[in-house]
C-alpha positions in Angstrom: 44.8 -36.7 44.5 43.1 -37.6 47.4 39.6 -35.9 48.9 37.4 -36.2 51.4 34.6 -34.9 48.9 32.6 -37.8 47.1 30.3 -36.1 44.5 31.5 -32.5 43.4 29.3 -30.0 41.8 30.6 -27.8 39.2 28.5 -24.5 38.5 29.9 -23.0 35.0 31.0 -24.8 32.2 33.5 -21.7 30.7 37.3 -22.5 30.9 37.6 -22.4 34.5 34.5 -24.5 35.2 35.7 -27.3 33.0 39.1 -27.2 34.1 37.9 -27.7 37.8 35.5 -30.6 36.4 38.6 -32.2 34.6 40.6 -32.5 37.3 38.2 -33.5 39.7 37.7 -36.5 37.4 41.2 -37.6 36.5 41.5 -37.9 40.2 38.4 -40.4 40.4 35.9 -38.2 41.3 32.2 -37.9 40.2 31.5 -34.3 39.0 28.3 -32.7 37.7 28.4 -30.1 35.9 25.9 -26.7 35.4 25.7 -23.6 33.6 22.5 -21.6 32.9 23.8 -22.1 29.0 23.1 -25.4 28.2 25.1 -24.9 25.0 28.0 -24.1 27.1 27.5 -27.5 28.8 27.8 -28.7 25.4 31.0 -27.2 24.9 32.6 -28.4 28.1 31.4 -31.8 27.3 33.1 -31.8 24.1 36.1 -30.1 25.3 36.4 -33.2 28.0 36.1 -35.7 25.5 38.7 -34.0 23.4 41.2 -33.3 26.2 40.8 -36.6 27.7 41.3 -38.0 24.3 44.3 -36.0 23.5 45.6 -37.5 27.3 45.3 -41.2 25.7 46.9 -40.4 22.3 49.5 -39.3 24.5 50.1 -42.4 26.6 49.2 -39.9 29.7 45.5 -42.2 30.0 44.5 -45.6 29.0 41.9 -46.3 27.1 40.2 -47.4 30.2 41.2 -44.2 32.7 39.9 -42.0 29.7 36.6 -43.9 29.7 36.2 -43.7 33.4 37.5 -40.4 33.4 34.4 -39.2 31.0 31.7 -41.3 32.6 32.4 -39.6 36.1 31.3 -36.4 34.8 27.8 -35.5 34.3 25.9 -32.7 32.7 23.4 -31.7 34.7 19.8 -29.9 34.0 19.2 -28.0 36.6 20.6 -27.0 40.5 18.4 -29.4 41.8 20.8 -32.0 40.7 23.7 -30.8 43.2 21.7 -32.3 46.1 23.8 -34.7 46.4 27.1 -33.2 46.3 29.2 -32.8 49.5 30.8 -30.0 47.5 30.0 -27.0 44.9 32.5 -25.0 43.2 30.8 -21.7 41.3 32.7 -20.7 39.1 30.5 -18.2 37.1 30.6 -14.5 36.1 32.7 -12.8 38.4 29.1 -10.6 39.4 28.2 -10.6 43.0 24.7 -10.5 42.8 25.1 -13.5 40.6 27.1 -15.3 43.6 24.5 -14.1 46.1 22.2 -15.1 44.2 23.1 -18.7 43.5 24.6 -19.3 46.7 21.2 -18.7 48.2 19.5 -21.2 45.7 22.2 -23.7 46.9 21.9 -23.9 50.3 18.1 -24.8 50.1 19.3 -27.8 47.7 22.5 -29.2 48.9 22.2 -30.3 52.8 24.1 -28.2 55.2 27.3 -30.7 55.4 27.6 -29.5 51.9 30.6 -26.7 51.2 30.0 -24.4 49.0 32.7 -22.6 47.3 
């Protein structure tokens, strides 16, 4: 998969969230990762590990790929550390005042080159 993005940002770390960060990283990609929940943070983390483990046990990943597949992703502690992404992905509750709300935190983070989807 190629992309012109370098550093993704991944807001939510439910099923869709860590599916978007999963790809993102088999294809090479740095991702962070956010959700308000820091357990559910936790979870996606350990959902990764297990998914990118399952991809090795497989023969679908190297030991190596599944290694650099895992350190690409970060968890992050707060939106301040999407600054440097060049794109965000929200994937949280499907609320709009939620959206509005955290797409108006974003902007005066990321820098205005940044898409925010």
């Amino acid at each position: 998969m190629s992309s012109p993005f370098e550093r993704i940002g991944v807001i939510g770390a439910g099923a869709m969230g860590r599916g978007i960060v999963q790809l993102y990283a088999q294809a090479g990609i740095p991702v962070v990762v956010y959700d308000t929940q820091s357990d559910a943070v936790d979870a996606a983390m350990l959902y990764l590990r297990e998914t990118f483990g399952k991809l090795h046990e497989k023969g679908r990943l190297s030991a190596a790929e599944r290694d650099a597949c895992l350190a690409r992703v970060t968890a992050a502690g707060s939106l301040q550390d999407f600054a440097g992404c060049d794109l965000v992905i929200e994937a949280v509750v499907e609320r709009l005042d939620v959206k509005r709300e955290l797409f108006k935190a974003l902007e005066a983070i990321v820098t205005p080159q940044c898409v925010i989807a």
